[in-house]
C-alpha atoms as an extended CHARMM CRD file, in Angstrom:
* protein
*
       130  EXT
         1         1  UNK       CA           -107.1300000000      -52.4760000000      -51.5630000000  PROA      1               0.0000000000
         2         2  UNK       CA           -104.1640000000      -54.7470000000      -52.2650000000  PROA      2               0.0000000000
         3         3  UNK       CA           -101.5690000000      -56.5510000000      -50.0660000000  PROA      3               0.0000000000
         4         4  UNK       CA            -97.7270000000      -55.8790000000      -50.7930000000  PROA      4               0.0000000000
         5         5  UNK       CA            -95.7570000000      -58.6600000000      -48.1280000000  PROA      5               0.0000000000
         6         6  UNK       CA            -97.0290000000      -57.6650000000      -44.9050000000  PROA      6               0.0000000000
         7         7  UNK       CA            -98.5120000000      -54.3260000000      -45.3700000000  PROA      7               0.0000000000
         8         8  UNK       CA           -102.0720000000      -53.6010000000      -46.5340000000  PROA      8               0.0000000000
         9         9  UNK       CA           -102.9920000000      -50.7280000000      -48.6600000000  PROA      9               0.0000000000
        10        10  UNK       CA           -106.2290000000      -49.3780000000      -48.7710000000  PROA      10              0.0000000000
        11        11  UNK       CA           -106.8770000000      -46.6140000000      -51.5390000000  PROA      11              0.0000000000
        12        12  UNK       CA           -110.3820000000      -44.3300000000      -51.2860000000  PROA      12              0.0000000000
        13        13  UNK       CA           -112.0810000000      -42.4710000000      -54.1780000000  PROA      13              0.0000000000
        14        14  UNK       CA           -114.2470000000      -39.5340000000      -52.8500000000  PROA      14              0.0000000000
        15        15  UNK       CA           -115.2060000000      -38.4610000000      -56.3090000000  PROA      15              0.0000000000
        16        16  UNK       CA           -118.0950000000      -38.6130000000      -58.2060000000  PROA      16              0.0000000000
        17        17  UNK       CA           -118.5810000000      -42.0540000000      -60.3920000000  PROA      17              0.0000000000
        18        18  UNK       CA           -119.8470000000      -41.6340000000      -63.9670000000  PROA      18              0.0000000000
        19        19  UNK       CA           -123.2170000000      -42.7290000000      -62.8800000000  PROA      19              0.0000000000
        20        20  UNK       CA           -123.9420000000      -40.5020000000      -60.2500000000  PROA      20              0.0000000000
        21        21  UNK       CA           -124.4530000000      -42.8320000000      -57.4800000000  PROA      21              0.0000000000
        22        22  UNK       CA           -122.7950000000      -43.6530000000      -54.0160000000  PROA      22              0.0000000000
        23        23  UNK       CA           -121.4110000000      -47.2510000000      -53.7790000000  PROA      23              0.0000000000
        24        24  UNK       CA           -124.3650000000      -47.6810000000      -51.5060000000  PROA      24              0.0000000000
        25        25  UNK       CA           -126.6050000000      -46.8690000000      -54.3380000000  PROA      25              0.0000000000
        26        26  UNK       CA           -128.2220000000      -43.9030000000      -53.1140000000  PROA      26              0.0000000000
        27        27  UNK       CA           -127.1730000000      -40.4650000000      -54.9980000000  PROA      27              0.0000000000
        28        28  UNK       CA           -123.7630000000      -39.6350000000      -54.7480000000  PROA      28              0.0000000000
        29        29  UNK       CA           -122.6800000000      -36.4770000000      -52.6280000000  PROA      29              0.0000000000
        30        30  UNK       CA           -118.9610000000      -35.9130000000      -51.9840000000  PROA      30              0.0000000000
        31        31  UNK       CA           -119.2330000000      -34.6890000000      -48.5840000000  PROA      31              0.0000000000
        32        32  UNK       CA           -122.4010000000      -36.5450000000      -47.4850000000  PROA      32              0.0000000000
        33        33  UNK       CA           -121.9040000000      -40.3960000000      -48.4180000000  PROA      33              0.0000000000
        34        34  UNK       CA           -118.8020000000      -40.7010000000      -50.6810000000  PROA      34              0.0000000000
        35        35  UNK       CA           -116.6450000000      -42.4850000000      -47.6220000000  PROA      35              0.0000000000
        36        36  UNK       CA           -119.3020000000      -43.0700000000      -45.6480000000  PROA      36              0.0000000000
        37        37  UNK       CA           -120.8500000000      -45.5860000000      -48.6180000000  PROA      37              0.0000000000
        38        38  UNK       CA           -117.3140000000      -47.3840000000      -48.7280000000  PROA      38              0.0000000000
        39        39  UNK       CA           -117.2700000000      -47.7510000000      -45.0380000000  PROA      39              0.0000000000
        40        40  UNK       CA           -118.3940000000      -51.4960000000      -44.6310000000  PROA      40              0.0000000000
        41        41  UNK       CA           -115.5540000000      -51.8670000000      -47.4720000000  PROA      41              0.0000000000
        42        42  UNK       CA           -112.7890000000      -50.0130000000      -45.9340000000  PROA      42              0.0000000000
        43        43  UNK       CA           -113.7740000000      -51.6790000000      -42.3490000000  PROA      43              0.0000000000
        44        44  UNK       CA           -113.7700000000      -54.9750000000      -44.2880000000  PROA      44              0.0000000000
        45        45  UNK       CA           -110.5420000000      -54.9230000000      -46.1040000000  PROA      45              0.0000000000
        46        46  UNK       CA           -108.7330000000      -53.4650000000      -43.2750000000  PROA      46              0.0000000000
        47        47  UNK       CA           -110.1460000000      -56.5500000000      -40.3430000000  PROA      47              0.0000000000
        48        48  UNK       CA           -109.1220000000      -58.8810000000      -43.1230000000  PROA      48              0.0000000000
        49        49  UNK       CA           -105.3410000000      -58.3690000000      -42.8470000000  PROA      49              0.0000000000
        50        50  UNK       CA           -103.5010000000      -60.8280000000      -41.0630000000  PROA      50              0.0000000000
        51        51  UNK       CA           -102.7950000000      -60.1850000000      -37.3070000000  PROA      51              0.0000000000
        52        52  UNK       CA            -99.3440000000      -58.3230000000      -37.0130000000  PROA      52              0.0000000000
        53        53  UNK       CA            -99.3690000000      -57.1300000000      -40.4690000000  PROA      53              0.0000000000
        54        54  UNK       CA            -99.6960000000      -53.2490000000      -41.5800000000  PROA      54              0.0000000000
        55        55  UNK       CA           -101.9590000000      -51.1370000000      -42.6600000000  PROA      55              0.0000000000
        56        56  UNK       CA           -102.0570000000      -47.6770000000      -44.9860000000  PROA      56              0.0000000000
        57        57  UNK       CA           -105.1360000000      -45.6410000000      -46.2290000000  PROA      57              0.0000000000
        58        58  UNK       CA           -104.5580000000      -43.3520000000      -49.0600000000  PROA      58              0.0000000000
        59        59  UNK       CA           -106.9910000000      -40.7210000000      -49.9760000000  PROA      59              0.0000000000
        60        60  UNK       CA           -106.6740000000      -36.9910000000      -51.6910000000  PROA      60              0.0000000000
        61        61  UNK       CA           -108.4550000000      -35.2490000000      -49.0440000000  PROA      61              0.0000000000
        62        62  UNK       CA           -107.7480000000      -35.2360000000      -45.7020000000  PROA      62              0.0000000000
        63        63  UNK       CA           -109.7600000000      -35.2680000000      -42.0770000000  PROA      63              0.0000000000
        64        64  UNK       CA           -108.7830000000      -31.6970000000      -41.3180000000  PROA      64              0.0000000000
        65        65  UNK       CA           -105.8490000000      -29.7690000000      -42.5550000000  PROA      65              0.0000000000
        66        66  UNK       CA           -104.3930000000      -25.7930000000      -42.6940000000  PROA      66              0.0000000000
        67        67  UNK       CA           -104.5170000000      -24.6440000000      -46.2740000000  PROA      67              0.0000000000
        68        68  UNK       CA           -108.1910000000      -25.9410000000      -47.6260000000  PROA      68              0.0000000000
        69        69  UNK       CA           -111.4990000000      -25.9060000000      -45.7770000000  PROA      69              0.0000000000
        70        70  UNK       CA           -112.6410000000      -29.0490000000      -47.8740000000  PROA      70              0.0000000000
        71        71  UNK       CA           -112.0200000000      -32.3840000000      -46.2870000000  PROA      71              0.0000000000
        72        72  UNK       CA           -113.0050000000      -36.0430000000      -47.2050000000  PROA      72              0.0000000000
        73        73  UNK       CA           -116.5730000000      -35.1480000000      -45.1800000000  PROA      73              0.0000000000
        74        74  UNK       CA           -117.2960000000      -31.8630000000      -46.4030000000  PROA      74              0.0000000000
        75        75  UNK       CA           -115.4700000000      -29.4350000000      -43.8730000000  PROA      75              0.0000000000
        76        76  UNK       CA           -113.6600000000      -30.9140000000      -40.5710000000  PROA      76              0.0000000000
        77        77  UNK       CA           -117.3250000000      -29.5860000000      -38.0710000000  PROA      77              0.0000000000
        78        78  UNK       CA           -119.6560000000      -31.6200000000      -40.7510000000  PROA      78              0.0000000000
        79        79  UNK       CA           -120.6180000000      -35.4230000000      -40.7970000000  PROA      79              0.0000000000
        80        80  UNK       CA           -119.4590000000      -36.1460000000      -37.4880000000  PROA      80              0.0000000000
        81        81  UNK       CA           -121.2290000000      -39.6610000000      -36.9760000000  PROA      81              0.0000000000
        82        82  UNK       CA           -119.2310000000      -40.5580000000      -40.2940000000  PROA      82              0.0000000000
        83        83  UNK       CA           -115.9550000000      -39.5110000000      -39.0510000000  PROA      83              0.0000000000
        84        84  UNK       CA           -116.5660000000      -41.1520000000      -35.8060000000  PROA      84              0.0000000000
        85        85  UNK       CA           -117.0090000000      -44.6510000000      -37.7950000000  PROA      85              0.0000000000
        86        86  UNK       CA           -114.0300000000      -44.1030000000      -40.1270000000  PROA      86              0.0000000000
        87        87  UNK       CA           -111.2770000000      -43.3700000000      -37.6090000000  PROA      87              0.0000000000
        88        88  UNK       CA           -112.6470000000      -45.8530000000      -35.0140000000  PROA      88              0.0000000000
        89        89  UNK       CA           -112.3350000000      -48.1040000000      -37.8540000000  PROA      89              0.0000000000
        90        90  UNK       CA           -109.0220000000      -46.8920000000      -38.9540000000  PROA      90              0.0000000000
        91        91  UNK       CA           -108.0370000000      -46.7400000000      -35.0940000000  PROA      91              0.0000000000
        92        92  UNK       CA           -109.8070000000      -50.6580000000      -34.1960000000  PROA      92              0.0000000000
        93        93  UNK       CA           -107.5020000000      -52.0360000000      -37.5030000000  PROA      93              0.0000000000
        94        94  UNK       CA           -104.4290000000      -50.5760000000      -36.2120000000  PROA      94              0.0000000000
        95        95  UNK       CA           -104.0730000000      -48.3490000000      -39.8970000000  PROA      95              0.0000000000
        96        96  UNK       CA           -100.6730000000      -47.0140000000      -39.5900000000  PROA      96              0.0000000000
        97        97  UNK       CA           -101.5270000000      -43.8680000000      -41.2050000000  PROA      97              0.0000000000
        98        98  UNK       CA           -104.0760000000      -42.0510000000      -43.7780000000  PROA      98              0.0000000000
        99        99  UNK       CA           -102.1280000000      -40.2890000000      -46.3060000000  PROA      99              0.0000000000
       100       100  UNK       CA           -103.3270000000      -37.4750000000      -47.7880000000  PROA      100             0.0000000000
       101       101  UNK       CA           -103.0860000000      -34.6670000000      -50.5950000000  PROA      101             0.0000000000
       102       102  UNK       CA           -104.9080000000      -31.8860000000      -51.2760000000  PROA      102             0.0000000000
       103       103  UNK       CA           -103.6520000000      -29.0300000000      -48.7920000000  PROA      103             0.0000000000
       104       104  UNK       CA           -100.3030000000      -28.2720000000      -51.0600000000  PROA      104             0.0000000000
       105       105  UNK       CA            -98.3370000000      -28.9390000000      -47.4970000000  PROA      105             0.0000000000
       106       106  UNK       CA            -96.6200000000      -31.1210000000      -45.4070000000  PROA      106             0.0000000000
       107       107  UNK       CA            -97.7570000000      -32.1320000000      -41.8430000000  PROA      107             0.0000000000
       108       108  UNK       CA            -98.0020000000      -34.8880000000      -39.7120000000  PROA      108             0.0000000000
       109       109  UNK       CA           -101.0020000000      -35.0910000000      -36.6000000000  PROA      109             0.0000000000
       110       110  UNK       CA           -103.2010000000      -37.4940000000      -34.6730000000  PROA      110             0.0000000000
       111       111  UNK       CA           -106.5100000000      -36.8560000000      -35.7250000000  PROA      111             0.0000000000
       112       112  UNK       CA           -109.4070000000      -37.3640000000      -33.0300000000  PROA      112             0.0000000000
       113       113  UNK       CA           -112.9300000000      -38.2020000000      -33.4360000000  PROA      113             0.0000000000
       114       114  UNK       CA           -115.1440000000      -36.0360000000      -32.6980000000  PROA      114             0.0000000000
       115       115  UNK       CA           -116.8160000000      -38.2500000000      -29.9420000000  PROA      115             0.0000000000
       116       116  UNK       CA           -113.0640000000      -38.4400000000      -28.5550000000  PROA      116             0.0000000000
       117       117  UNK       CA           -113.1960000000      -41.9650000000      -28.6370000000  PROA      117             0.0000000000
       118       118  UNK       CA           -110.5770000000      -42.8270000000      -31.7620000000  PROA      118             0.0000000000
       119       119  UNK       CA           -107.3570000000      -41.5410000000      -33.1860000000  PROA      119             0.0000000000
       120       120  UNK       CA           -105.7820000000      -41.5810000000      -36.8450000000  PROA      120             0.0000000000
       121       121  UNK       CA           -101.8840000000      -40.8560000000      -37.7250000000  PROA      121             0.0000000000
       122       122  UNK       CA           -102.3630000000      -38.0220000000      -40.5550000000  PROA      122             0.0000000000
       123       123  UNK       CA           -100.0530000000      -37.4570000000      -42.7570000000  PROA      123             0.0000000000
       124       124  UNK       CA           -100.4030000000      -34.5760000000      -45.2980000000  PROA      124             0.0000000000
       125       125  UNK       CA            -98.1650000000      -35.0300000000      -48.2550000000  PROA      125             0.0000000000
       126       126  UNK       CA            -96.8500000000      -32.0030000000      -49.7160000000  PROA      126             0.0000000000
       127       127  UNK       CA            -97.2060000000      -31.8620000000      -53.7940000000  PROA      127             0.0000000000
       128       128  UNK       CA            -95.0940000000      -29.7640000000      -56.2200000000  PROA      128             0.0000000000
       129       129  UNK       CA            -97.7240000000      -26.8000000000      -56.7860000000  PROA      129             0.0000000000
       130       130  UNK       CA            -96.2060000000      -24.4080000000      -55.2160000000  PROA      130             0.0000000000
């Protein structure tokens, strides 16, 4: 993550490190513990903005989305406890929005938790594939 005047920036990596293991330290699986390893992190850097300041997550796959299945936990119906903890803490550090790639399309929703209890501004960006 890294500060640009009064807007925070928060960039995830859901792919596999060299060594095969999960941030955590346990063994690395892209839809199991990839974000879910990182969450103390991403809670961390995003509380430790100042007050009134912005914030942005970045990441290549999204929550949910309409072209691809895949999604930063697996498939939008998998890892719900993990989703739960990364929007509430997207939702509790007032994130602006998670920005997105992956789905070759543009579209803007609120994303819910699935216990209901947070929302996340997605934002799909559309790339030049097609």
């Amino acid at each position: 993550s890294f500060d640009y005047n009064n807007a925070r920036f928060v960039l995830l990596d859901q792919f596999t490190p060299t060594d095969g293991k999960a941030s955590d330290g346990t063994t690395y699986s892209q839809s199991n513990n990839a974000i879910a390893s990182q969450q103390p992190w991403i809670s961390a850097s995003l509380s430790g903005k100042d007050a009134g300041d912005h914030a942005f997550v970045f990441s290549h796959k999204q929550l949910f989305g309409g072209n691809h299945a895949d999604t930063l936990f697996g498939t939008a119906a998998s890892n719900a406890e993990k989703q739960n903890a990364f929007i509430k803490s997207l939702d509790d550090n007032n994130a602006g929005y998670l920005f997105t790639g992956h789905d070759h399309m543009h579209n803007r929703s609120v994303a819910t938790s699935p216990d209901g209890q947070s929302q996340a501004n997605q934002v799909i960006c559309a790339s030049d594939s097609y």
